[in-house]
N, C-alpha and C positions, 0 to 999 in steps of 0.2 A: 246583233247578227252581222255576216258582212256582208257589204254593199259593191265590195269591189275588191280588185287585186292592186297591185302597185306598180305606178310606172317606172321606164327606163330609167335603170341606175342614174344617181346624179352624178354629173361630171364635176363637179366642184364641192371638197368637202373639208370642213371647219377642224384645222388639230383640235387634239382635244389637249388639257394639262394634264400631268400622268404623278400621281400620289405614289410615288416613290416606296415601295415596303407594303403597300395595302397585299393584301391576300387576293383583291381581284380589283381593275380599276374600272370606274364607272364615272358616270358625267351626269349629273344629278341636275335634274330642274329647278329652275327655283321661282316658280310661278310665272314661268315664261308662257304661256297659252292665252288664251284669253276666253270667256266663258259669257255666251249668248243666252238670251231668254226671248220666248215668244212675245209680241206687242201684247198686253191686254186689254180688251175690249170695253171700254166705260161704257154703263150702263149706261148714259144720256147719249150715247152716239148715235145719230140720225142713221135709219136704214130706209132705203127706198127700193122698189121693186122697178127695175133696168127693162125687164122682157114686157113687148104692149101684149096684154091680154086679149086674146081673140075669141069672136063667140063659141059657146059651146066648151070653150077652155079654161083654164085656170093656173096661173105661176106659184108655184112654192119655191120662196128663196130660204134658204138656211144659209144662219148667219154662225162662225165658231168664234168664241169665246174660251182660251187665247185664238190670235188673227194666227192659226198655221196653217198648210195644207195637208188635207186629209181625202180620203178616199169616201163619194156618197154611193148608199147604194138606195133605192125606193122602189118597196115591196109592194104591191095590191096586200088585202087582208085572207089572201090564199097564199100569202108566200111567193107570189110568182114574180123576176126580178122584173122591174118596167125599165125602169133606166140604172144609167152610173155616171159619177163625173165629179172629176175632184176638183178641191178649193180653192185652188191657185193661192197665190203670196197674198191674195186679200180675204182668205179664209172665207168664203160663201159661195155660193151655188145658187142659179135658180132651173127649176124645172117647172115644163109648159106637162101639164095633168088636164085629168078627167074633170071636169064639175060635178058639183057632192058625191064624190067617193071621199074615203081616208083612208090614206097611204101611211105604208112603217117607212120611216128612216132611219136607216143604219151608217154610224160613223166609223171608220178604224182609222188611225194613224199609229205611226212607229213612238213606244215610249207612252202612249197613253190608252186607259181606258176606252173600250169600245162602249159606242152610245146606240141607242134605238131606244127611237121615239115615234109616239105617233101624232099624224096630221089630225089637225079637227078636221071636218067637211070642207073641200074646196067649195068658194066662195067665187062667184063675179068677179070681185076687186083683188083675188090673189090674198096670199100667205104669208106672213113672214114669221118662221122658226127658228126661236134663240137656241143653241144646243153649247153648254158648259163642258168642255173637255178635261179630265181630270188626267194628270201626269202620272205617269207611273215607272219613268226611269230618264236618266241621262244619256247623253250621246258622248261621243268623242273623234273626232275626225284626224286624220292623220295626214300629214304631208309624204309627198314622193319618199318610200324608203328602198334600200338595195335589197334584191329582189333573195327570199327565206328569209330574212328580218321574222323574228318572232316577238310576237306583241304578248305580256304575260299582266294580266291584270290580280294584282294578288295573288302573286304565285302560278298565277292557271293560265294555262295558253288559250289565248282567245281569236287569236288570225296569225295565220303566215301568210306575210308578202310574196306576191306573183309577181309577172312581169304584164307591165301596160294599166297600172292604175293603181287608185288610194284608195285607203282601205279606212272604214265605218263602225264602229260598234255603238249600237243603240239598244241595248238593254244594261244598261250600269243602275244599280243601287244609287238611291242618294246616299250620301254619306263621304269617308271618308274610304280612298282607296289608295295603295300601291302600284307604280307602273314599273315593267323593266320593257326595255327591248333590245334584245341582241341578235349574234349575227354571228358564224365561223368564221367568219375574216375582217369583224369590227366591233368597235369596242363597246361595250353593253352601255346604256344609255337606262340612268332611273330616275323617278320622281316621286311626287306623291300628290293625286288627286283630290285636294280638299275643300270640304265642305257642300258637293255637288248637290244640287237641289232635283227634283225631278222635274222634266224639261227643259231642262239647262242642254246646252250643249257645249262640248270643249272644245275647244281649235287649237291645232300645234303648230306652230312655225314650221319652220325648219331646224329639224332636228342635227344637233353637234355629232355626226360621227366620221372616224378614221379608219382606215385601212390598219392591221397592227396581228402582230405575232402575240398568241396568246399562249404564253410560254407558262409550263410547268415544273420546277425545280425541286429534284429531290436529291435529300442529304439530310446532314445532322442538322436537330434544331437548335437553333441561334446561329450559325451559319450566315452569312451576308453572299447576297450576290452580286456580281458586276456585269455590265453589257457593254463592251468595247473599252473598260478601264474605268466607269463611270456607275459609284453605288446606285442599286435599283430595287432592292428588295434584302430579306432577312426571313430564315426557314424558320417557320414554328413549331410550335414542340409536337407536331403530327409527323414532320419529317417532311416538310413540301411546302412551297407557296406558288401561287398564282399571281400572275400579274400580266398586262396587257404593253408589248412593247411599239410603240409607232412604225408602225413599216408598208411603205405604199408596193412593192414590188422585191421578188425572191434578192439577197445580198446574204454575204457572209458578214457575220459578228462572232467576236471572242465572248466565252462565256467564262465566266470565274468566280470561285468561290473559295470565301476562306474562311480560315474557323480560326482562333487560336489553339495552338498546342497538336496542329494537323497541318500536314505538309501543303499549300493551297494547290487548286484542281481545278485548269482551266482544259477548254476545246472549242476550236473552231467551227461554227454551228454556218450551214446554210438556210438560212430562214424565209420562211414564205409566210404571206397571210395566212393565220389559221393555227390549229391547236399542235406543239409541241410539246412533248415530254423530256426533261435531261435530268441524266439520273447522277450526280456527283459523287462519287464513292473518294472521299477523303482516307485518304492512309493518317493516321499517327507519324508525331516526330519521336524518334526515338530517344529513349534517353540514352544516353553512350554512358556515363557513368554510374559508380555504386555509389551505393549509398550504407550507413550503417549509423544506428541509433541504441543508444544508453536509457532511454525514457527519462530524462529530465526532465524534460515538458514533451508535450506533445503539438509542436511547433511545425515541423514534417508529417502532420495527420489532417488528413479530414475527418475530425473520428468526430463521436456520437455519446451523445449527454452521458451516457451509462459510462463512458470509460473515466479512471480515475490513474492517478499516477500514485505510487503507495511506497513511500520511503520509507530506508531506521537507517542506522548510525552509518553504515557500510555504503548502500547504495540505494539506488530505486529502481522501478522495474513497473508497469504496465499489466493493471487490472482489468481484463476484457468481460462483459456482462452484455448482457439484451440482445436482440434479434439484429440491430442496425449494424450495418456494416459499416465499421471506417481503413481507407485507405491510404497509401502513401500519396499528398497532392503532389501534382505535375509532375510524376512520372511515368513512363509510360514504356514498360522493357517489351520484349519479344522473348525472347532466349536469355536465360542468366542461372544462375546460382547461389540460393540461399541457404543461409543456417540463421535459427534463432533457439532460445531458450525458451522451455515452459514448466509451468507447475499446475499441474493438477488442485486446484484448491479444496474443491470440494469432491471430487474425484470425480467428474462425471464427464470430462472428456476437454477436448479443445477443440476449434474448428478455423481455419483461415481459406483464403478467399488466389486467386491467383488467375493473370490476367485479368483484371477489371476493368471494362469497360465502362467508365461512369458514366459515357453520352448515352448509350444503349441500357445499359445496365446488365450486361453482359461476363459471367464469369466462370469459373468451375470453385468448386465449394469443397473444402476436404473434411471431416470429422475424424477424429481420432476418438472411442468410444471409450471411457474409463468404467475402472471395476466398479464404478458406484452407479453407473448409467441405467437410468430408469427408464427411457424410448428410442438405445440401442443397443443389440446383444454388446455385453463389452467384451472387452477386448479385441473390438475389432475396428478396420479402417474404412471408411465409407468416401467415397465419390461422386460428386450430382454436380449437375451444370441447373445455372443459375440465368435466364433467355427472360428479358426485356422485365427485368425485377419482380419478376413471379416466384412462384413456390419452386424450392429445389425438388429435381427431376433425380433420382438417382439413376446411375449408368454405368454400373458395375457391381461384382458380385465381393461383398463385404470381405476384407483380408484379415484373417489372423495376424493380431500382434503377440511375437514369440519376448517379447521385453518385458518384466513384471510390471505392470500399470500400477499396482499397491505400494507398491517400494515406496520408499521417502525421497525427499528430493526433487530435482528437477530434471527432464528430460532435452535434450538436442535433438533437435527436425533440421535432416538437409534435404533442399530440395531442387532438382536438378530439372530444367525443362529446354527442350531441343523440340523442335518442331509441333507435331502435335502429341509429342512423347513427354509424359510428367513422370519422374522417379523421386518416389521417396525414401529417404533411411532417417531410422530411431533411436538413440542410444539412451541409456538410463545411466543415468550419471551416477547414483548411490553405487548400482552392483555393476558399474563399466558394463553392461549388459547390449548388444545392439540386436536390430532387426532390419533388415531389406525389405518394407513395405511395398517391394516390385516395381513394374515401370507398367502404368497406365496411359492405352495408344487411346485419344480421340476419334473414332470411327463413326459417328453421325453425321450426318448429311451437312449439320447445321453448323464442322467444327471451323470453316475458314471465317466465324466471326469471332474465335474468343483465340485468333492471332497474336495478340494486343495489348497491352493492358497494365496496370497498376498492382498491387500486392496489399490484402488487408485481413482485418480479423473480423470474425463475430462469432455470435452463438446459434445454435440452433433450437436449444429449450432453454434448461435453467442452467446451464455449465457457467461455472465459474472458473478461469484461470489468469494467471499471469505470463508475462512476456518480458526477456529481456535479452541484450547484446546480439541484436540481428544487425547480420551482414548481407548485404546485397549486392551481387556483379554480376553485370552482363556479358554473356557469353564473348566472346573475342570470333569472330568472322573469320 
């Protein structure tokens, strides 16, 4: 329960060390308390009754076993209360009673079993009643903390700090327990409470905390962050970390974060004690040049066990198979202009990937549907965005390909992307045959994240095709 509130903020308080990267910092006990127990009471300890008996009266001393103070109370055998009066620091009581009656004695103290017992018949010469208190929890006592300090004992809030006093809990479990306590404008402070016995009591010193911005940084994960020039943290693959930074009073700090292969993203933050959010929206570096590949190796790929590279006497060229996507590493266009070569192997279509985002996993997905397509009408061109490596969404209505997809041979994809505008064209190289596979606008709410991005293939069921003599150039500004 609490016993109290907390006094006046302390004016002097202990830095803390700050773990650099952690996800949230804390200042961990390390059996700094110290942990009291009741005297107990040896059986051969002499008791003597202090009050002079007077005629017609009679003393009943109760003696506790452990020496703590407790609350008496003594009933007549109607329940009706006669007196009260607690133990003091030498755990006993005497009360001045009727001669032969027998009175109830009832014990309560904090953390232990409550007792009632009864008197024999008072006696001429007085009483003396042993009463064994039996433990049923620990305490914990708290030093002055700053005033909504929250005390969590395994997870669960058990007191918030007031102003003008320290604060008590006296019903803890023996055993073992977890402490946190923290604060909006200081740093969380944890321990762990072990081996508590019932009866035990704990004591805390004074407790280590600091004034500090509890800053939240979001961006991409693996991300590193800086505070005035000086590493402090690294985002995780949630997009965000927490971390607590020292600050006794409101000051400007530069915040910065950098990623490789993203332009770094810094601002000027005025910071106060207390919870911040900064949201780092990293751009990409562009690549400024093309690129174009023969498939000799796959050197320029991040690609995916299923791809294989497939030679004869002439040249080689790029076997794409399975669901995994690989794409061009460390490039990253906006705007550009591609052609590549493909072959239908088994006839059932081809599928490539455009802007890829590999932090996000972010992309648009194209399908080319061949005559042998068994889960899409063939002959047709299909579109779906591809939003944090989930299931493709399709997001347009399937386009007739006027190009024989049967013919023999291999077909040319040019593919031309300006803004949030993607155009395709087809040619069949057996019968010089083309097709304007139109120009598809990005119109979802969601298109200023697939700005960006890399250039790749895969599949979408069982299609089997090849790739070769892709050229790649980015647009000119």
């Amino acid at each position: 329960m609490l016993r109290g509130t907390v006094t006046s903020l302390m004016t002097s308080l202990c830095l803390i060390a700050i773990f650099q990267g952690a996800f949230a910092v804390k200042v961990s006990a390390q059996r700094q308390y110290s942990v009291e127990k009741p005297r107990e009471r040896a059986s051969s300890e002499t008791i003597s009754i202090a009050t002079k008996v007077r005629p017609t009266k009679s003393v009943l001393a109760v003696v506790l076993d452990p020496v703590i103070n407790a609350q008496f109370e003594i009933k007549d055998l109607k329940n009706k209360l006669v007196q009260t009066q607690e133990a003091g620091e030498a755990g006993q009581a005497e009360f001045e009673l009727e001669r032969s009656r027998i009175y109830q004695v009832e014990v309560s103290a904090p953390n232990y079993v409550s007792v009632s017992k009864k008197s024999n018949p008072m006696g001429a010469t007085g009483q003396i009643m042993r009463i064994r208190l039996v433990p049923k929890f620990a305490s914990i006592n708290f030093p002055p903390l700053p005033a909504d300090s929250q005390i969590l004992i395994d997870d669960i809030l058990r007191a918030t700090a007031g102003e003008g006093g320290t604060i008590s809990i006296d019903d803890l479990a023996p055993g073992n327990h977890t402490l946190l306590i923290r604060h909006p404008e200081y740093n969380d402070y944890s321990g762990k409470l072990e081996n508590l016995e019932a009866g035990a009591t704990v004591t805390y010193p004074r407790i280590p905390l600091t004034r500090v911005a509890k800053l939240t940084v979001q961006g991409l994960a693996g991300a590193v962050v800086l505070v005035n020039g000086a590493f402090w943290a690294r985002i995780g693959p949630a997009g965000e970390v927490k971390f607590d930074y020292p600050l006794e009073r409101a000051s400007e700090h530069t915040i910065r974060v950098e990623l490789p292969g993203y332009q770094s993203w810094s601002s000027t933050e005025m910071l106060t004690p207390g919870a911040h959010t900064i949201s780092a929206a990293l751009l990409p570096e562009i690549t400024s040049t093309g690129t174009s590949d023969f498939f000799d190796n796959l050197s320029l790929w991040n690609a995916p066990s299923t791809w294989k590279i497939v030679s004869d006497n002439r040249s080689s060229k790029l076997e794409v198979s399975g669901n995994n996507l690989g794409a061009l590493r460390d490039k990253t266009y906006r705007d550009f202009v591609a052609n590549f070569t493909i072959w239908l192997e088994n006839g059932q279509g081809a599928t490539w990937a455009v802007r890829v985002d590999q932090q996000r996993r972010n992309y648009y997905l194209f399908h080319l549907a061949g005559p042998k397509s068994t889960t899409h009408t063939p002959n047709r061109f299909y579109t779906y965005l591809i939003k944090d490596g989930g299931e493709p969404v399709e997001v347009s209505t399937p386009v007739p390909v006027l190009v024989d997809l049967a013919q023999p041979g291999s077909f040319t994809i040019t593919i031309t992307v300006k803004g949030y505008n993607i155009k395709h064209n087809i040619v069949g190289n057996h019968k010089v045959e083309e097709s304007d596979l139109g120009i598809w606008t990005d119109t979802t709410r969601t298109r200023d994240l697939f700005l960006y991005g890399s250039f790749g293939f895969r599949c979408l069921s069982s299609e089997i095709f090849s790739v070769d003599d892709l050229y790649f150039e980015p647009a000119k500004e």
